[in-house]
N, C-alpha and C positions, 0 to 999 in steps of 0.2 A: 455612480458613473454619470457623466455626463458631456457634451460638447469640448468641453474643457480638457476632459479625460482622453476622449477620443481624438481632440487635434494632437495632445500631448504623447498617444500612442505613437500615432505615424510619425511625428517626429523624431523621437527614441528610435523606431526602425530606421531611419533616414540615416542617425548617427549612430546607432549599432552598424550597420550593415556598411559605413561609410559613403552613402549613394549622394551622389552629385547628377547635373542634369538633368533629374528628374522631370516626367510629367504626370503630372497628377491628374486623373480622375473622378470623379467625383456622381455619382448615381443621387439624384434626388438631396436628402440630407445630406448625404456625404459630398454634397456641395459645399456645404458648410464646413465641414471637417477642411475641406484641403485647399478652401479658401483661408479659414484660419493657420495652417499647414506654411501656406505661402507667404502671409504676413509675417509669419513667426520665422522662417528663415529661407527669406528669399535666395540666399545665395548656391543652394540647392536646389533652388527649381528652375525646370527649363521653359515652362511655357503650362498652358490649359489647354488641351490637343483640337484644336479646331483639323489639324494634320490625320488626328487618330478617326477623322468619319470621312476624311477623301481619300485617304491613303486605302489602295487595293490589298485585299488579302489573297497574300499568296498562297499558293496549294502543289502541293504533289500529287493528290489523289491517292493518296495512301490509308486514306477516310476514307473512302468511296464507298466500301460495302456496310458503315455503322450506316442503321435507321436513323433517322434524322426526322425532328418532327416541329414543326413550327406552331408554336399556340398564340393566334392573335386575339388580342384586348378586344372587343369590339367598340366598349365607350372610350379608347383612347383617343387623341389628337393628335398625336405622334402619326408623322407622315411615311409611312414604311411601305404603303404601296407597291412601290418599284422591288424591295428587296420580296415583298409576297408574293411577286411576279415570277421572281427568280426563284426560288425558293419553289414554286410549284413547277417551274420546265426542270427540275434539279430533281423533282420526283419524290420531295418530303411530304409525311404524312400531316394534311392542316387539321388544327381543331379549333376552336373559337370559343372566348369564354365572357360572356356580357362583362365584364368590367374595364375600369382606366388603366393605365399604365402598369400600373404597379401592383398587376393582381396577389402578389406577394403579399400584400397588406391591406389591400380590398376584398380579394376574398379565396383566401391561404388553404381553405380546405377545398375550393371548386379549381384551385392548379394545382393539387397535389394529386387530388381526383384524374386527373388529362394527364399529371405526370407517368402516372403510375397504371393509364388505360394499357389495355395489350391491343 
């Protein structure tokens, strides 16, 4: 498998599924993926959501009573301040884990550790 594979996947879903409008997102690598995504058949995509980080999420509060728990990066760059802001007057449990962005792949056993604290 490779780049090639995985742009070739989301495509196949795009025309399995029939999906037009589309917007793609894309996490780190999979930047890649749906940039090549978008090359390959432009006429099912709608955009790269600059929409999907101003657009307000709406709520019922039907969530209210799941624990919620915020784990932030501490060597990230990523500017999230304001949403840890929120996020502590909201009453979620913080935990803090020295790595970048992507502790998923920095360091996969020290958040599965916080995942899995009681």
């Amino acid at each position: 498998m490779n780049l090639d594979t995985h742009v070739e996947d989301v495509i196949r879903h795009l025309e399995l599924e029939d999906l037009d409008d589309v917007v793609l997102v894309g996490h780190s690598y999979g930047g890649m993926v749906v940039t090549g995504v978008a090359d390959r058949v432009p006429e099912r995509i709608a955009e790269h959501p600059l929409a999907a980080f101003e657009q307000p999420l709406r709520l019922e509060g039907r969530g209210n009573d799941i624990p919620a728990t915020y784990i932030r990066c501490t060597e990230s760059d990523v500017p999230l301040e304001s949403f840890i802001a929120r996020a502590r007057v909201a009453g979620w449990t913080m935990r803090e884990l020295a790595t970048g962005h992507d502790a998923q792949v920095f360091d996969p056993a020290g958040l599965v550790g916080l995942l899995v604290a009681e």
